[in-house]
C-alpha positions as CSV (number, residue, x, y, z in Angstrom):
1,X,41.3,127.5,138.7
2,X,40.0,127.0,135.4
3,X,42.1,123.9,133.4
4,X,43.8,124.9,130.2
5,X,43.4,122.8,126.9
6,X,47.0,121.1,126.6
7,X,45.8,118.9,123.6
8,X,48.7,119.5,121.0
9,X,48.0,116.1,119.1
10,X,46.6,118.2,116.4
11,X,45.5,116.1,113.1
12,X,46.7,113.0,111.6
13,X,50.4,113.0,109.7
14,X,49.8,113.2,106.1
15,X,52.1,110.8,103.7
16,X,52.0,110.3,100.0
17,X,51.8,107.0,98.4
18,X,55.5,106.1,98.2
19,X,56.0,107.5,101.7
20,X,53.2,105.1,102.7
21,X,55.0,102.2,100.9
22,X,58.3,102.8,103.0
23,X,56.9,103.2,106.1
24,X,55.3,99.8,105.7
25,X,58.1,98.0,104.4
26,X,60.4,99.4,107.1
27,X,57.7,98.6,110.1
28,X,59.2,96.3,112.8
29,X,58.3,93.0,113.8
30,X,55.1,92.9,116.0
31,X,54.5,96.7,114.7
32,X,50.8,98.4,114.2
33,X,50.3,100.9,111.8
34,X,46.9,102.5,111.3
35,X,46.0,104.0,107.6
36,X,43.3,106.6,107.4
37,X,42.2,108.2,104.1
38,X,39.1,108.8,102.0
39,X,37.4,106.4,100.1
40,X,38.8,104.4,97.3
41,X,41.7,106.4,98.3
42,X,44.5,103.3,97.6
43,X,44.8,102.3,101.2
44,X,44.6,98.8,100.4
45,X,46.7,99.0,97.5
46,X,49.2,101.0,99.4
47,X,49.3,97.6,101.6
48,X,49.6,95.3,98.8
49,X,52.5,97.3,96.9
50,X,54.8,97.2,100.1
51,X,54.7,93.6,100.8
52,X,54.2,92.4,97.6
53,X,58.2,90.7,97.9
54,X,56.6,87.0,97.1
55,X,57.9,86.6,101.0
56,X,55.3,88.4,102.8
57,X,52.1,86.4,104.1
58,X,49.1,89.0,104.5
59,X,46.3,87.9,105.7
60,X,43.6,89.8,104.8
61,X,40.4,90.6,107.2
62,X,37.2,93.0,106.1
63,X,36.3,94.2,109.3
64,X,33.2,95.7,108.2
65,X,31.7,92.2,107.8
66,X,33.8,90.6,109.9
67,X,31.2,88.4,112.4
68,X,33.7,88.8,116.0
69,X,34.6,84.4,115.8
70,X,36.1,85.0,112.3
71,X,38.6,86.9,114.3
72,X,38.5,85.6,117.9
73,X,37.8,82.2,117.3
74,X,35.1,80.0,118.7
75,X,34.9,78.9,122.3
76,X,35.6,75.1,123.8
77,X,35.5,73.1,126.5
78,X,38.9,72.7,128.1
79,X,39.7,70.2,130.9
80,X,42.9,70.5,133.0
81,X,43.3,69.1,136.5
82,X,40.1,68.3,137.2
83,X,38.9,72.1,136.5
84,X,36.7,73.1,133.4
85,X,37.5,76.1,131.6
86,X,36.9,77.9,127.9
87,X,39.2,78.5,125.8
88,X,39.1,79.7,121.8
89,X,39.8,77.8,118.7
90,X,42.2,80.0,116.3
91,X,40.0,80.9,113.4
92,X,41.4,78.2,110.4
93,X,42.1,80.9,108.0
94,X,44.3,82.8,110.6
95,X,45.7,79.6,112.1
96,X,49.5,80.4,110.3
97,X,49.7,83.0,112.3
98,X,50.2,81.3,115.5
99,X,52.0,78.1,114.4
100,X,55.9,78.4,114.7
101,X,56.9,77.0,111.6
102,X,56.3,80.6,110.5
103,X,58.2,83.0,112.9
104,X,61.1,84.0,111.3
105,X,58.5,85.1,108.2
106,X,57.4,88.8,107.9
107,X,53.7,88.0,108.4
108,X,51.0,90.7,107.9
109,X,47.8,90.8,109.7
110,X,45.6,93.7,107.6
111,X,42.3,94.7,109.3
112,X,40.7,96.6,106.3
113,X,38.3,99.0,107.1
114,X,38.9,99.1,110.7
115,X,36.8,102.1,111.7
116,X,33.3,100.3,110.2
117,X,33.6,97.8,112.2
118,X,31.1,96.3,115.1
119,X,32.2,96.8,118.5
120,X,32.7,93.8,119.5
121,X,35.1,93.0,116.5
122,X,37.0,96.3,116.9
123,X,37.4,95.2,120.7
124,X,39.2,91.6,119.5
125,X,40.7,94.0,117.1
126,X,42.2,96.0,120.1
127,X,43.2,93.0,122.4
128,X,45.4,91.4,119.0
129,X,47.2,94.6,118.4
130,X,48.0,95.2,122.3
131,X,48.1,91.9,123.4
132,X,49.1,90.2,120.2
133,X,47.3,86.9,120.3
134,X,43.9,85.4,118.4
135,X,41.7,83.4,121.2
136,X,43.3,82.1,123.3
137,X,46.8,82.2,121.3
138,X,49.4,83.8,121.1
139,X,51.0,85.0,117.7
140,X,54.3,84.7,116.4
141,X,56.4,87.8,117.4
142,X,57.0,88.8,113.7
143,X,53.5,89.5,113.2
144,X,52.8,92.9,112.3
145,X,49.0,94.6,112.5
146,X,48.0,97.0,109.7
147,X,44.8,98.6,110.1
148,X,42.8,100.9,107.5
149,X,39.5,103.1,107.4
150,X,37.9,105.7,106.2
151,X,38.2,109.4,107.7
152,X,35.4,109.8,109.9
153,X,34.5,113.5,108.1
154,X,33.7,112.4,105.0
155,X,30.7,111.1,106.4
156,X,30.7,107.4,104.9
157,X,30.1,105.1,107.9
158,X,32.9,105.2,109.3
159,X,33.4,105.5,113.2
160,X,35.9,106.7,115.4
161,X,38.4,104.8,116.9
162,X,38.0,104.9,120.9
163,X,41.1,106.2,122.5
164,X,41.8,102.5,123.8
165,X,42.4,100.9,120.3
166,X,43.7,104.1,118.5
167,X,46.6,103.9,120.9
168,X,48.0,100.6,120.2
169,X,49.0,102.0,116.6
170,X,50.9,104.9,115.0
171,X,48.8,106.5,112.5
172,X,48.6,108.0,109.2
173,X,47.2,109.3,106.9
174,X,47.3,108.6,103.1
175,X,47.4,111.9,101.1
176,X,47.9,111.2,97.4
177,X,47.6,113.4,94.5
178,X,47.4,112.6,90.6
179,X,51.0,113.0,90.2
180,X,51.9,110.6,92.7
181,X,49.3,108.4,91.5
182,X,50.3,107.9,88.4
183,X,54.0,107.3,89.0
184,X,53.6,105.7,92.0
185,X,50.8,103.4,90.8
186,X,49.6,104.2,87.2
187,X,52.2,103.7,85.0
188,X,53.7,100.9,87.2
189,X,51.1,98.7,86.9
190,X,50.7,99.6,83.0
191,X,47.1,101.2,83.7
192,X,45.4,102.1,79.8
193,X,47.3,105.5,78.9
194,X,43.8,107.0,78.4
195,X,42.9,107.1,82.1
196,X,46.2,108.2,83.0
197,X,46.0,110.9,80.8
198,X,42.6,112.1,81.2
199,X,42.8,112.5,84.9
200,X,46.2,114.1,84.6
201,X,44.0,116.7,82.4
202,X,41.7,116.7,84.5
203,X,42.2,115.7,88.4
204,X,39.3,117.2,90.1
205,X,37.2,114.3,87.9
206,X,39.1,112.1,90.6
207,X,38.5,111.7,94.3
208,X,35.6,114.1,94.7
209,X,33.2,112.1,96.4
210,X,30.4,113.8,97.4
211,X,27.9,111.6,100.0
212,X,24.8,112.6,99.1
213,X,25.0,111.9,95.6
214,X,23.2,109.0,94.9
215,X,25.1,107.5,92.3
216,X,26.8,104.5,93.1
217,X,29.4,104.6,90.9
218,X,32.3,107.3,91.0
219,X,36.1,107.6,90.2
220,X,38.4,107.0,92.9
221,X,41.9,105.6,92.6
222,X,40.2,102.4,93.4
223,X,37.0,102.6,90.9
224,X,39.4,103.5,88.6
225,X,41.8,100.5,89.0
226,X,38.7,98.3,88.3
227,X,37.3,100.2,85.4
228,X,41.0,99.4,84.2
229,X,41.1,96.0,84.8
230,X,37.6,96.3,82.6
231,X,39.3,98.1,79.9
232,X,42.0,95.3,79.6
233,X,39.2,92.6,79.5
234,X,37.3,93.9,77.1
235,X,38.5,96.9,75.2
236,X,37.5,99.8,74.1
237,X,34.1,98.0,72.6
238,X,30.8,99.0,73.9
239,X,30.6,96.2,76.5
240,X,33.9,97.5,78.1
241,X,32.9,101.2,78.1
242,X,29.5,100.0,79.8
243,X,31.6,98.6,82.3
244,X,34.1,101.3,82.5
245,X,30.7,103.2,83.5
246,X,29.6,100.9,85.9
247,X,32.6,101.7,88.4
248,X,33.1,105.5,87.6
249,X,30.1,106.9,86.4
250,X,28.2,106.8,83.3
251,X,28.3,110.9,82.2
252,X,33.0,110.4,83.2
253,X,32.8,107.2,81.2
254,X,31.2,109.1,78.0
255,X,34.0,111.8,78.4
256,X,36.7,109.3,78.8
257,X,35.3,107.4,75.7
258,X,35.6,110.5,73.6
259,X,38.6,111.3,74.7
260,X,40.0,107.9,73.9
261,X,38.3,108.1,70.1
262,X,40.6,110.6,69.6
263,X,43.7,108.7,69.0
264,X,42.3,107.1,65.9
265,X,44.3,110.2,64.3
266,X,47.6,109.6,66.4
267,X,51.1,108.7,65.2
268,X,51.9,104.9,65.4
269,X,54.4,104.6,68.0
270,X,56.4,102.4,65.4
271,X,56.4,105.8,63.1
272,X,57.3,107.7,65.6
273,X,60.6,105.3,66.4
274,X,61.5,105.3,62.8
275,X,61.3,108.9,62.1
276,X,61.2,110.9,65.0
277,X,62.8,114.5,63.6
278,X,60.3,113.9,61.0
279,X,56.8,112.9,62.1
280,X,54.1,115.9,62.5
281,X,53.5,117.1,66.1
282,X,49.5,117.9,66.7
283,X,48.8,121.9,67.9
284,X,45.8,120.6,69.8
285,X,46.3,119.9,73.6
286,X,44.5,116.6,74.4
287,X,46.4,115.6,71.4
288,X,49.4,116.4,73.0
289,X,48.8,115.0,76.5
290,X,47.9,111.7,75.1
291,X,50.8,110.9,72.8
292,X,52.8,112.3,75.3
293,X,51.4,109.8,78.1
294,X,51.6,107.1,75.5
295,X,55.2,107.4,74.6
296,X,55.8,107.4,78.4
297,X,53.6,104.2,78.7
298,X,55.9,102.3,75.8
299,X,58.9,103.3,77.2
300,X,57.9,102.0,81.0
301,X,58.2,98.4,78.7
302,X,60.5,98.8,76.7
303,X,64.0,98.2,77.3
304,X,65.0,99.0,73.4
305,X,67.9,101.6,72.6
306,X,66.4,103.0,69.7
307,X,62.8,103.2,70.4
308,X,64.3,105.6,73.8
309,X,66.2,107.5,71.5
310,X,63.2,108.1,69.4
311,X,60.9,109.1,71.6
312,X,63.2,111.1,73.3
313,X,64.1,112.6,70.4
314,X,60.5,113.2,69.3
315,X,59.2,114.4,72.7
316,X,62.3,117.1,72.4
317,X,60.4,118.7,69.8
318,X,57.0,119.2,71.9
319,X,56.0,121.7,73.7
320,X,57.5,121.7,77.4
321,X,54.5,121.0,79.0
322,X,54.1,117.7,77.4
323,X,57.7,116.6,77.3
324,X,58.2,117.7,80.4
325,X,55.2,115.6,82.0
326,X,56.7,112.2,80.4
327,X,60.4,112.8,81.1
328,X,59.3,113.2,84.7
329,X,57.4,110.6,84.7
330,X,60.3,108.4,83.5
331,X,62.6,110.1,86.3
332,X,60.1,109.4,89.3
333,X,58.7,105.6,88.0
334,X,59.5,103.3,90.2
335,X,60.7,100.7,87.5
336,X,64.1,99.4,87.9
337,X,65.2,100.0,83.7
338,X,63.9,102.9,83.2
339,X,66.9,105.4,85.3
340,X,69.6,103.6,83.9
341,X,68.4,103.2,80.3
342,X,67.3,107.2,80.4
343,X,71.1,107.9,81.6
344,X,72.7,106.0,79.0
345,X,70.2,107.8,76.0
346,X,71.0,111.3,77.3
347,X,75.0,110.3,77.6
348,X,75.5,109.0,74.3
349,X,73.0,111.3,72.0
350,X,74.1,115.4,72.2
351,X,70.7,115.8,71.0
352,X,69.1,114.8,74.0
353,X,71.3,115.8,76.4
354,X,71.6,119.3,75.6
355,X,67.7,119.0,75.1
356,X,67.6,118.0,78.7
357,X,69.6,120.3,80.0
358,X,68.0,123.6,78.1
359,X,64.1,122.3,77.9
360,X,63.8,120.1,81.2
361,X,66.3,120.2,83.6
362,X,64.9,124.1,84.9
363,X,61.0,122.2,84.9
364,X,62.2,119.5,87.0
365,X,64.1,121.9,89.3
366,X,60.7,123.9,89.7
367,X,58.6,120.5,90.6
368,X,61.2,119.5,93.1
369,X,61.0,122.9,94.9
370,X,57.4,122.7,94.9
371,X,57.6,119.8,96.8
């Protein structure tokens, strides 16, 4: 009798980046979570924006260079009754994980890129998540086991899991788009408003990694993050574009550059607060994206009455695309001010309010359906 293929696993649950975020936060005591997702995909930073409470104690292990005793410890001589046995030292920067001064304290172990590691190492990896102990110790209870790697299709080293380890964690994986990207991450972290709005104009510059290209350098979420952190160093001068380049790409860099020249012909922001019925509104769309983004941006930092009114006032009188893009990224930001100042602008200015309800309120209600 021939066997029938019962398999109904199917493929791997797909969350967003906020939906990541909670499940991590909300993981139990002596929980494992695997993450899977592309490249430079925010995996890691996924990991740091959940326990980033000042509470948390990740410690943080690259598995892909991982030699097995940083993880397993080395080997001793131990002498009990006469009878000589081996037993493992706990690896000195893991040590806190076994010492009981620390178990009533949410302690992360993160075993970043899990599926490029050596076999021995993702065998120790297997017996901490099942067994839950380094060596030849065992860990605090509270200890919870986060894994990530890269999805074994997209043909970047990565290897996969043997049943045996892959069943000691609940799996996911990360699926995020630019939207959720740049309210989830973007704006929150006050990335340069000229990334955020370039890749909004253009996502598919973002995450297309293709593996036989031979460049080194390419935008991901993660590239990007750095080429940031560049931008912030340096500016906008020639060294800082260079190094923009050197983490997403020399020709992307050139187009980001131009498109950042552009604002030389902007509105000051401070112009804008002062006269916002007033102040010209550009007919070009790039223009438009990128005041738009950068009122957002000043807003996410501000926690000034009259500089929201302004540029509420001002983004009224834009076209719906635009306005619509920054009021909802003010809605979905994960910023604590930003809700309760919007509520009070639109409750105490009948400008904005009926604005809201006539120009946005229908584009917000379309985005949540497409959800």
């Amino acid at each position: 009798m021939e066997t029938q293929n019962t398999d109904i696993s199917g493929s791997l649950v797909q969350v967003g980046f906020n939906e990541l975020v909670r499940i991590l936060q909300e993981t139990p005591p002596g929980g494992a979570v695997m993450i899977h997702g592309y490249a430079g995909g925010a995996k890691t930073a996924g990991v740091r924006e959940a326990y980033n409470d000042g509470k948390t104690q990740i410690f943080y292990q690259p598995m892909a260079t991982t030699p097995p005793e940083n993880l397993e410890g080395v080997p001793f001589l131990h002498t009990e009754d006469g009878v000589h046995t081996t037993l493992f030292a706990v690896p000195y920067h893991l040590r806190d994980l076994c010492n009981p001064k620390y178990e009533n304290t949410r302690q992360v172990l993160f075993l970043d890129e899990l599926t490029s590691a050596s076999k021995h190492a993702a065998q120790i990896a297997m017996q901490i998540a099942l067994e839950k102990r380094i060596g030849s110790i065992q860990m605090n209870k509270n200890v919870i086991v986060i894994g990530a790697g890269n999805l074994v299709k997209e043909n970047t080293g990565a290897i996969r899991m043997a049943p045996a380890i892959a069943n000691r964690f609940t799996h996911f994986e990360l699926k995020m788009g630019i939207e959720e990207w740049i309210t989830g991450w973007a704006y929150p972290h006050d990335c340069d408003p000229t990334l955020i709005a370039y890749f909004r104009k253009q996502p598919e510059h973002i995450m297309n990694f293709d593996p036989k290209s031979p460049s080194f350098a390419f935008a991901t979420y993660r590239s990007v993050e750095r080429a940031d952190q560049w931008v912030k160093k340096l500016g906008w001068t020639e060294t800082g574009i260079k190094a923009m380049q050197g983490c997403i790409g020399e020709g992307l860099g050139m187009q980001i550059k131009a498109f950042h020249d552009m604002q030389h012909n902007l509105p000051e922001i401070s112009d804008i607060v002062a006269n916002p019925d007033t102040i010209d509104i550009s007919n070009k769309p790039d223009v438009c994206h990128f005041v738009a983004t950068m009122l957002t941006a000043h807003l996410m930092k501000s926690t000034d009455y009259k500089t929201w009114e302004s540029c509420l006032v001002y983004l009224l009188r834009m076209e719906v695309e635009y306005s619509s893009n920054a009021v909802r990224d003010l809605v979905l930001c994960s910023l604590s001010h930003v809700t309760p100042l919007l509520a009070e602008v639109c409750e105490k200015d009948s400008r904005i309010q009926k604005g809201y309800a006539e120009k946005w309120d229908k584009v917000f209600k379309k985005f949540n359906n497409n959800q």
